[in-house]
MILUMGU-987657 format. One line per field, with one value per residue (C-alpha): x, y, z; residue in one letter; residue number from 0. Coordinates in steps of 0.2 Angstrom, whole numbers, padded with zeros to 4 digits, m for minus. Example, Ala and Ser with C-alpha at 12.3 -4.5 7.8 and 13.67 -1.06 7.14 Angstrom:
u = c(0062/0068)
v = c(m0022/m0005)
w = c(0039/0036)
resn = c(A/S)
resi = c(0/1)
// end
This chain:
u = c(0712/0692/0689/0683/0699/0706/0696/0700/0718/0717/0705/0720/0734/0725/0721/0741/0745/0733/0742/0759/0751/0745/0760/0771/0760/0758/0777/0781/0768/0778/0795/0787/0782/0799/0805/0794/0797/0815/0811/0801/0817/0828/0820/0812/0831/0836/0827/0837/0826/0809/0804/0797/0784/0777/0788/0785/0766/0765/0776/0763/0748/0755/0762/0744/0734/0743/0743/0725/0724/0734/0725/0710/0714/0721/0701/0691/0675/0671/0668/0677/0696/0707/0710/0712/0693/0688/0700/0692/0675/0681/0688/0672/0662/0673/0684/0686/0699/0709/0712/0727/0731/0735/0744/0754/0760/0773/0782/0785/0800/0811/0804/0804/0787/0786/0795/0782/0769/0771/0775/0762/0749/0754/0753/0737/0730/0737/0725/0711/0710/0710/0725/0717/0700/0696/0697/0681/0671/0669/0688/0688/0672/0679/0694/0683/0672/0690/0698/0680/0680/0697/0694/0678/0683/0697/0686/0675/0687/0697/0680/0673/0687/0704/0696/0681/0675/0660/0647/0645/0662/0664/0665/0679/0699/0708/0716/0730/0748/0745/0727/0735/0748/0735/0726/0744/0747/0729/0733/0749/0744/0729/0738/0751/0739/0733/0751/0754/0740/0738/0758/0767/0775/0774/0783/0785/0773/0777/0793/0798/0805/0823/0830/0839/0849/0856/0844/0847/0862/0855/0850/0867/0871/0865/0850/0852/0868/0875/0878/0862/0857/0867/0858)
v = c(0535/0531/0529/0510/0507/0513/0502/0489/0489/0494/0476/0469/0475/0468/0452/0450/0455/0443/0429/0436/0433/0419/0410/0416/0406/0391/0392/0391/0375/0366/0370/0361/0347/0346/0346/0334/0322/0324/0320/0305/0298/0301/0292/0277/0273/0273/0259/0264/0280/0272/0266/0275/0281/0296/0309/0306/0302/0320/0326/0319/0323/0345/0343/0337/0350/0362/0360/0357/0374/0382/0375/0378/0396/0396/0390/0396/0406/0419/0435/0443/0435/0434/0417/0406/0403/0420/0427/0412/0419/0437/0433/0420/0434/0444/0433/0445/0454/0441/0440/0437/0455/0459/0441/0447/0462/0452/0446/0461/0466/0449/0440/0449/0449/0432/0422/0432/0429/0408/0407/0420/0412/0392/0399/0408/0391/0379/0386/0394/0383/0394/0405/0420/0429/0430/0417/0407/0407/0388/0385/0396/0385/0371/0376/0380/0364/0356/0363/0359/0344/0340/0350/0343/0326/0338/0351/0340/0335/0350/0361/0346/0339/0353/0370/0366/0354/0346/0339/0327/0320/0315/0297/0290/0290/0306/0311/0301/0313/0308/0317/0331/0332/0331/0344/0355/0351/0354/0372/0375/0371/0380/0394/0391/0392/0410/0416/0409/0420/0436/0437/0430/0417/0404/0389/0373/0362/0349/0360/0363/0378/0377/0375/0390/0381/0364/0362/0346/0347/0349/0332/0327/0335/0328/0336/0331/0331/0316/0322/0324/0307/0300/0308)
w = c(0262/0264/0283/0278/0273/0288/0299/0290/0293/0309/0312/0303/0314/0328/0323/0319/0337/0345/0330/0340/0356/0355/0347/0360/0373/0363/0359/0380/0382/0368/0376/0393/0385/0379/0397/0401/0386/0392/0410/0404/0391/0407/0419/0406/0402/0421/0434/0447/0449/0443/0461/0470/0460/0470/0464/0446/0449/0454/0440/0426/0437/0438/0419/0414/0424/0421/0401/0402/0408/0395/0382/0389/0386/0370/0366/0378/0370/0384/0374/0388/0383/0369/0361/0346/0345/0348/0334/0321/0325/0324/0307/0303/0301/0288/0281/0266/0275/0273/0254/0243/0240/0257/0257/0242/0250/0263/0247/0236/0248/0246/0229/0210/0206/0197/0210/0223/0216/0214/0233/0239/0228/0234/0253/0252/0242/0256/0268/0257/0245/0232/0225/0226/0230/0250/0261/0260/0275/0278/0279/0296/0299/0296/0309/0322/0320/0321/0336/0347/0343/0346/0363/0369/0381/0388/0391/0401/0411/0413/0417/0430/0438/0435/0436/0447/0460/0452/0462/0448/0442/0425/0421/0413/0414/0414/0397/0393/0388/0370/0370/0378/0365/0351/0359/0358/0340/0335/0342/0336/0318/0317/0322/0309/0297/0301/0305/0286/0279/0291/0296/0280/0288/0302/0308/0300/0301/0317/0320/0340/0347/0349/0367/0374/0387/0391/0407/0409/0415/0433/0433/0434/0450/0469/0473/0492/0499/0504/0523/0524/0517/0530/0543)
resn = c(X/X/X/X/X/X/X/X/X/X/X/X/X/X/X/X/X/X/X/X/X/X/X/X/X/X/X/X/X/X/X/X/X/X/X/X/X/X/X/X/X/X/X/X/X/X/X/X/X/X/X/X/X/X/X/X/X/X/X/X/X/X/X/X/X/X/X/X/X/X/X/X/X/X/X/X/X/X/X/X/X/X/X/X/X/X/X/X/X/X/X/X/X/X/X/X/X/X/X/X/X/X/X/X/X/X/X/X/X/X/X/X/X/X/X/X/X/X/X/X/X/X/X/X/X/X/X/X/X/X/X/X/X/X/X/X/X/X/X/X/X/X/X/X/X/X/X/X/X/X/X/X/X/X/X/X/X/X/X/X/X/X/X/X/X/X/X/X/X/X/X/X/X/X/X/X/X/X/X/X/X/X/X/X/X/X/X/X/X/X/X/X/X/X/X/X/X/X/X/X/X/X/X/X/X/X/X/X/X/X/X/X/X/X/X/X/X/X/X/X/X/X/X/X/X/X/X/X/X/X/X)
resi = c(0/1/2/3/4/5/6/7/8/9/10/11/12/13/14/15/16/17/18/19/20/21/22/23/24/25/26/27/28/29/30/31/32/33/34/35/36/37/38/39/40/41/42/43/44/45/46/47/48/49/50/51/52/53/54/55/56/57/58/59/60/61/62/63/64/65/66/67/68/69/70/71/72/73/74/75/76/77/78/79/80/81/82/83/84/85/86/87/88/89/90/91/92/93/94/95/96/97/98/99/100/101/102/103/104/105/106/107/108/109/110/111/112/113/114/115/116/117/118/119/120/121/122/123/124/125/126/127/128/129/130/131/132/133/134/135/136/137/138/139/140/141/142/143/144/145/146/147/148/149/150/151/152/153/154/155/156/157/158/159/160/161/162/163/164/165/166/167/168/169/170/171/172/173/174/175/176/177/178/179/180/181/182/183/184/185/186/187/188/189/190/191/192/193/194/195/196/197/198/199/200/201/202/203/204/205/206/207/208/209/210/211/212/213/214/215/216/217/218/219/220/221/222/223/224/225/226/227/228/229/230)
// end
């Protein structure tokens, strides 16, 4: 084995343990926006705990903050981190290691080679765009272009007015929860599209992580005892 070779799956192996990584961390900020979608349907389908409004003003300000800054690091661009972005521009610049050969290779041990070949050759053609070959440059490029301009009013915002206190304050509302979420699916698919081509497999498109417990359930429970309600 030629030591090219060598490097070359060694560049590999990393790339596929930042892919692991990084979905673990994008798979924890979809499981909070399911606590908070949950807390929102609870609360939208009961008046009685509508009013007042304090406690649930601060529950979307931290919920928003909070993913603003997650997502900020899933695309931050400091050379000195590890994130989404900075694994697209690692891989911008040799996108050749990322062919169908080494794509073909995570079917040989499930699928006979016919059936193998079809799907390998369908997935590395719903991202590259071509079945087989390398993965062309511009496609990473065109990922990158995507993600920063999905990112770029919320990174404003984030940069000014979450992570520092600007002298100059943005104009302008905050982000509504529905850019937020974009922001989170723009992430979460990209991703998916790499874990397709470098992992062998990803999660479905639009697909949520599944709940590990009913944590709900201490919502039906008195958080304040009702002697000291009383008092």
């Amino acid at each position: 084995m030629s030591a090219s070779t060598v490097e070359v799956r060694k560049r590999r192996r990393r790339w596929r343990t930042q892919l692991r990584k990084l979905r673990r961390e994008v798979v924890d900020v979809l499981r909070c926006r399911q606590i908070y979608d949950r807390l929102r349907e609870i609360v939208e389908a009961n008046p009685a705990i509508q009013r007042p409004w304090t406690f649930h003003n601060w529950l979307i300000r931290n919920y928003t903050i909070a993913t603003l800054v997650r997502v900020r690091r899933l695309v931050d661009q400091d050379g000195r981190t590890w994130s989404l972005v900075r694994l697209l521009e690692e891989i911008k610049r040799d996108p050749d290691l990322v062919s169908y050969r080494s794509h073909r290779a995570f079917y040989r041990k499930h699928y006979d080679r016919r059936d193998g070949t079809w799907l390998a050759r369908s997935a590395f053609k719903s991202v590259a765009g071509q079945g087989g070959g390398a993965l062309p440059r511009s496609v990473v490029e065109a990922d990158l272009k995507k993600l920063r301009a999905g990112w770029q009013r919320l990174e404003v915002f984030t940069n000014k007015r979450v992570a520092h206190l600007d002298r100059q304050v943005p104009r302008g509302p905050a982000p509504k929860i529905r850019e937020v979420n974009a922001a989170i699916d723009l992430v979460s698919e990209t991703l998916r599209r790499y874990e397709l081509l470098l992992l062998g497999s990803a999660t479905g498109k639009g697909q949520e992580p599944v709940a590990q417990d009913d944590w709900d359930t201490v919502l039906t429970r008195a958080w304040i005892p009702r002697t000291r309600r009383a008092q």
